[in-house]
C-alpha positions in Angstrom: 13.3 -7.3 -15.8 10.5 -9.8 -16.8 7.0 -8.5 -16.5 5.0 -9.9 -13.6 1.5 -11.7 -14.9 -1.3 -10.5 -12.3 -4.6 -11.1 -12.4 -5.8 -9.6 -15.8 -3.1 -7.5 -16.3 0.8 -7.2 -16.1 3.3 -5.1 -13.9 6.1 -3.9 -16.2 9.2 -2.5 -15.2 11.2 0.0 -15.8 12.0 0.7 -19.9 9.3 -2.0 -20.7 7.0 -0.4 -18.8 7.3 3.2 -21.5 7.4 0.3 -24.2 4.2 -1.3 -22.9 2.2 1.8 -22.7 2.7 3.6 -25.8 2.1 0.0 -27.4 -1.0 -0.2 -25.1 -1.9 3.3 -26.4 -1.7 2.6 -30.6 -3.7 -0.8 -29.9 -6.8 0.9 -28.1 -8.7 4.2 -29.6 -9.2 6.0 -26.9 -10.8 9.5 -26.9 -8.2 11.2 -24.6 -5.9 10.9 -21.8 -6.4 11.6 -18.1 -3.7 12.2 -15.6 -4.2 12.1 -12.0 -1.8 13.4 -9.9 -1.2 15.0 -6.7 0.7 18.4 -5.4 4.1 16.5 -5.2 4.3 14.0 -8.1 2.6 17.0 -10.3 5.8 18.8 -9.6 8.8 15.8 -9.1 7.2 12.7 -11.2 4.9 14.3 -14.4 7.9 16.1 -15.9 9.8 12.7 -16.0 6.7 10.6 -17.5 5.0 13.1 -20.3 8.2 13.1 -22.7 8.2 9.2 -22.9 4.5 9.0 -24.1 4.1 8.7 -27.3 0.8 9.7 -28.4 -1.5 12.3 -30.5 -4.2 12.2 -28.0 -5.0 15.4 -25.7 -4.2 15.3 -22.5 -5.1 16.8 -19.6 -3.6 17.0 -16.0 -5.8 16.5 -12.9 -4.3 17.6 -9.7 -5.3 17.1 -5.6 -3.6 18.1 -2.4 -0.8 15.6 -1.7 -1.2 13.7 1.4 -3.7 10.9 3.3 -5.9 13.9 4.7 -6.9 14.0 1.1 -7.7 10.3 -0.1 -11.6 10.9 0.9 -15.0 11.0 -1.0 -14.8 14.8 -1.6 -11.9 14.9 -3.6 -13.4 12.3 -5.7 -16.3 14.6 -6.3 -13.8 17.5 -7.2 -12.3 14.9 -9.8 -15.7 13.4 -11.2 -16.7 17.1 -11.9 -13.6 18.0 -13.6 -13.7 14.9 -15.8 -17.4 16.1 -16.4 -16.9 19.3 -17.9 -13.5 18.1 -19.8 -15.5 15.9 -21.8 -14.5 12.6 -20.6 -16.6 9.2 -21.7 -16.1 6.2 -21.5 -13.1 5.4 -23.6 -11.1 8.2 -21.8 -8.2 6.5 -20.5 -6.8 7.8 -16.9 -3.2 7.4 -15.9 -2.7 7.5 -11.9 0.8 8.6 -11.1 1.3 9.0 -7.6 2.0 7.1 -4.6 -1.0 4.7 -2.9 -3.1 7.7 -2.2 -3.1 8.5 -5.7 -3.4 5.1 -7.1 -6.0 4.1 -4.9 -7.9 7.3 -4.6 -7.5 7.7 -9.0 -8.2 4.0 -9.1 -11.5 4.0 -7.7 -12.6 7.6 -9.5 -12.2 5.5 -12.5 -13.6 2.2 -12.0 -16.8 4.4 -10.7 -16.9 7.3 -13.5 -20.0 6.4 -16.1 -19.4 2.7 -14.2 -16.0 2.4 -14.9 -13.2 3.6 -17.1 -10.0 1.8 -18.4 -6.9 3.2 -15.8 -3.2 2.6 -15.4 -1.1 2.5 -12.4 2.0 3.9 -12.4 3.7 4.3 -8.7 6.0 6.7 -7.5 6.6 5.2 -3.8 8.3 2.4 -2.3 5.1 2.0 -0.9 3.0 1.8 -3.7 5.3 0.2 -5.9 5.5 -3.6 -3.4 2.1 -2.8 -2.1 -0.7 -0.4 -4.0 0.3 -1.9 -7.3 -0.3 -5.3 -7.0 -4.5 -6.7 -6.1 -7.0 -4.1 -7.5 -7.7 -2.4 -4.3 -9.4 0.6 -5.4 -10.8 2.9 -2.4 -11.0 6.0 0.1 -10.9 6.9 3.6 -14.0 7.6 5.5 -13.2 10.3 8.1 -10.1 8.8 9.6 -10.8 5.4 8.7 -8.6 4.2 6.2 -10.0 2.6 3.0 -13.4 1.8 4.8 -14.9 3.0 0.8 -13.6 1.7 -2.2 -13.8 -2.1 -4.5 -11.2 -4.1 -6.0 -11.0 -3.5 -9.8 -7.7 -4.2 -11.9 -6.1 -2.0 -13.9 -5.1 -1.9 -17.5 -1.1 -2.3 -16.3 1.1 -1.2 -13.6 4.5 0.3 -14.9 6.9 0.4 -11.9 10.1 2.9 -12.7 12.5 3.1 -9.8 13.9 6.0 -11.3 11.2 8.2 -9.3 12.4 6.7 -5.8 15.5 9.6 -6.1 12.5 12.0 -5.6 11.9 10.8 -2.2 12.6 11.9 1.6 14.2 8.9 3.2 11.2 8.8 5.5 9.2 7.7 2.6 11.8 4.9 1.6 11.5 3.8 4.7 7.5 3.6 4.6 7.4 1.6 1.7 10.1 -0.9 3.6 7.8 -1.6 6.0 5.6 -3.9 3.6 8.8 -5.1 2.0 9.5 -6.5 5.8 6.0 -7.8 6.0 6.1 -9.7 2.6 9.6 -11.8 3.9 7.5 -12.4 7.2 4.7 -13.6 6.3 6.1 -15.6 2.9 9.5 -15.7 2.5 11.8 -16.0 5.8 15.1 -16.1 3.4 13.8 -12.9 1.6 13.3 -11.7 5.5 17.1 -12.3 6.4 18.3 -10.2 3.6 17.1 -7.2 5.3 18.4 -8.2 8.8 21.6 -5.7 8.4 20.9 -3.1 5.8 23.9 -1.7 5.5 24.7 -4.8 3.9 22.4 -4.3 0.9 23.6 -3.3 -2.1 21.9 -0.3 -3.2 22.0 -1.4 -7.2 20.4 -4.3 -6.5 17.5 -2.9 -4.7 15.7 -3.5 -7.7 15.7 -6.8 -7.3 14.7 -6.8 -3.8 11.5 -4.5 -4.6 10.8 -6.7 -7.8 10.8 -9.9 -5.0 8.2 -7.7 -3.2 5.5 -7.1 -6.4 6.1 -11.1 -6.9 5.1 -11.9 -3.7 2.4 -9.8 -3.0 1.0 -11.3 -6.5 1.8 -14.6 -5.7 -0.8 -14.3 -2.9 -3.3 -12.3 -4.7 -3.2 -14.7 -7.6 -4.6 -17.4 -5.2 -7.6 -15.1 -3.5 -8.3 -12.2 -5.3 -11.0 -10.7 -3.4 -9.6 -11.3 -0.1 -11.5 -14.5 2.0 -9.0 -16.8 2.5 -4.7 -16.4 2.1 -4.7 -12.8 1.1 -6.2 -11.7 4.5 -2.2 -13.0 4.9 -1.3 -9.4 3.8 -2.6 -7.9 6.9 -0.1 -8.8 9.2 0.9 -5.9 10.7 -2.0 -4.1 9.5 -5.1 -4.9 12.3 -3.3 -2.8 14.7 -1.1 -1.3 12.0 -4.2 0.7 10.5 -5.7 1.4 13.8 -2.6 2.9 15.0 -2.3 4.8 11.7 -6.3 5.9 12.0 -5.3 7.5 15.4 -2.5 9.9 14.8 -4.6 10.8 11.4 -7.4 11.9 13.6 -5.4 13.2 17.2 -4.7 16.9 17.3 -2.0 16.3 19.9 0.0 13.7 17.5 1.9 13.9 14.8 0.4 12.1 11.5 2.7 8.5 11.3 3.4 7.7 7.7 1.8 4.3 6.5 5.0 2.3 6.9 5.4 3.8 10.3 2.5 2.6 11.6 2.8 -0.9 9.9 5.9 -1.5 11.4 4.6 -1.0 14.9 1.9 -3.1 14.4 4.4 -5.7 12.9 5.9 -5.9 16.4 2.6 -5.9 18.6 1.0 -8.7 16.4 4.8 -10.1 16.6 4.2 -10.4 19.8 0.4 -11.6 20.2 2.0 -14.7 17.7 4.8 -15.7 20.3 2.2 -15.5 23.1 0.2 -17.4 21.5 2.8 -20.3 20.4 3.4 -19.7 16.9 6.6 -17.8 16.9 9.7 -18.6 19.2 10.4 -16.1 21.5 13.8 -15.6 19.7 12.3 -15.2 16.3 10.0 -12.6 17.9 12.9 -11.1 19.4 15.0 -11.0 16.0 11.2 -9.4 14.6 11.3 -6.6 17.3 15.1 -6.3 17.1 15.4 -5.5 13.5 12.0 -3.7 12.9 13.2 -1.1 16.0 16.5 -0.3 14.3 15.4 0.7 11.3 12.1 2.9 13.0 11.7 5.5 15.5 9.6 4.5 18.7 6.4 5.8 18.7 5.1 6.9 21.9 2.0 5.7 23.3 0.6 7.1 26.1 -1.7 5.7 28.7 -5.1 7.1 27.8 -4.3 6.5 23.7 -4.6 2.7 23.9 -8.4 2.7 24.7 -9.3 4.3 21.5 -6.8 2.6 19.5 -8.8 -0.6 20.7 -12.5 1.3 19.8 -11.1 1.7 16.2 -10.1 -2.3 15.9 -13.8 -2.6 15.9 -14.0 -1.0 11.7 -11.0 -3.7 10.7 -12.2 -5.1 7.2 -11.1 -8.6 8.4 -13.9 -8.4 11.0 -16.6 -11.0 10.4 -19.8 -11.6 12.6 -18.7 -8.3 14.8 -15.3 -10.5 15.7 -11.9 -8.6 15.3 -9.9 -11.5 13.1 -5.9 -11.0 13.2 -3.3 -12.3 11.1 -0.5 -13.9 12.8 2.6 -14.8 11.5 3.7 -19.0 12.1 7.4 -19.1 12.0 8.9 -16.5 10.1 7.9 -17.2 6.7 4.3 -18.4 7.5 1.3 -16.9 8.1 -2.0 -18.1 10.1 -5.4 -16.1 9.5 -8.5 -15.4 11.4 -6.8 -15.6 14.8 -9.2 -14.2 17.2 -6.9 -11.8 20.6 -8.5 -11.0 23.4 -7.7 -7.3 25.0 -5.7 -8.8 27.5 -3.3 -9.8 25.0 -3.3 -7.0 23.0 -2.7 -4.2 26.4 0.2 -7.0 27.0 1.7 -6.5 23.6 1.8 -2.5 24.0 3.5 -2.4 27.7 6.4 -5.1 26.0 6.6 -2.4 22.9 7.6 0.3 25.3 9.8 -2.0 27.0 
């Protein structure tokens, strides 16, 4: 597979990807190596990356608590110290191997350490492979909002090896689908059909499909890298997506959705909000609804959880001038941004979701 030219940097794939670090590694003297990982890629990912580097450098292994709970300013701390008293400076090099919470939590530990150190991405998810790895978001949750701490800062390179999707659940998979869906919505309506019967898809070409996915994403964040005009694009989904997500994080009574979980209900509300407001056909948003809802489990709202769903809208990074700005999708295929919903719309959008 060709390697994708971002902005600064490149995403390689698969065998390049080994080929491009340990090239990347005999053209820069650094002083040593940093990996961060987390409980679950420490024990399913590291073992399948530290024989294919090819180095004399020391390295040393950082590892946090697995999960979104974790992606906050005190593990960072716990990271900063431990790159402290292991010597690190500033031509250390950090490797972040994980999934988004470990590529954006390791990104922005380096791009802050002694104001900023060289990193590389390499993600283990579905998720982070079409979404984290592409942009330079860098960042951390602040209590139960997500990714309210955090800049955009590019990496070094992004190596993307499928070969770590056979360590994950299939809930996972279907996580990181979520934002595959989202990229054929908002960009690519022929890329969308593909996924309209999955049993269709053939698995050995799934590569291809998420390589589609990183090309997109960059395609857009080629064109607005820090995020005021077409790559607000890649929040479709997201306004009430993250909201939703932000939640369930914080309820004691729910159960924590995954990322793509979340997205994908927030694809169909939004959905939705884009018929009622003209831009989609009521049958495109039904074919939206249709497919998203037989590849996801509903999630059940109850009455009194909508109220603070709508409180948390309020901390959405899109907001500008205390307004709550949306991304709504055109026609499948095209987006429109800084769309303005009233309440109305939005309580509307969760009674047809439990419809």
């Amino acid at each position: 597979m060709k390697s994708i030219q971002a902005n600064n940097y490149f995403v390689h794939f698969n065998h390049n990807a080994y080929e491009a670090l340990n090239k990347h590694l005999k053209e820069n003297k650094y002083s040593n190596i940093f990996i961060i990982v987390d409980t679950q890629t420490n024990e399913y990912c590291l073992p399948k990356l530290l024989p294919v580097i090819e180095t004399d450098l020391n390295i040393e292994i950082i590892e946090f608590e697995a999960g979104e709970a974790n992606k906050n300013i005190e593990t960072c701390i716990e990271i900063w110290k431990v790159l402290t008293e292991l010597g690190a400076d500033r031509k250390s090099l950090i490797i972040n191997l994980g999934g988004g919470v470990v590529t954006d939590l390791g990104g922005f530990v380096a791009s802050t350490f002694k104001r900023g150190l060289n990193f590389i991405n390499i993600p283990t998810t579905l998720l982070s492979m079409v979404d984290a790895s592409v942009g330079g978001k860098t960042g951390v949750d602040l209590g139960n909002l997500k990714n309210q701490i955090g800049v955009i800062n590019v990496p070094e390179m992004v190596l993307i090896d499928t070969q770590y999707l056979e360590t994950l659940p299939q809930t996972e998979m279907r996580s990181g689908l979520a934002e595959m869906l989202k990229h054929g919505l908002i960009y690519d309506a022929s890329y969308w059909k593909q996924f309209l019967d999955l049993k269709s898809i053939d698995y050995a070409d799934f590569d291809e499909l998420i390589y589609r996915s990183v090309e997109i994403k960059n395609e857009i964040v080629i064109q607005d890298p820090t995020e005021k005009n077409i790559r607000k694009a890649l929040n479709f989904g997201h306004t009430l997506g993250h909201a939703i997500e932000s939640y369930f994080l914080e309820s004691e009574t729910k159960t924590t959705l995954l990322h793509g979980e979340a997205i994908a209900v927030g694809m169909i509300l939004e959905g939705y909000i884009s018929w009622q407001k003209g831009l989609l056909t009521e049958s495109e948003y039904l074919e939206i609804k249709t497919a998203i809802k037989s590849i996801y489990d509903d999630v059940v709202f109850e009455e009194n959880d909508i109220e603070p769903i709508l409180e948390l809208l309020i901390h959405d990074k899109k907001n500008e001038y205390g307004l709550i700005q949306f991304a709504l999708i055109e026609g499948i295929g095209k987006i429109k941004i800084n769309q303005s919903v009233e309440n109305k719309l939005i309580l509307s959008a969760f009674q047809d979701y439990k419809s």
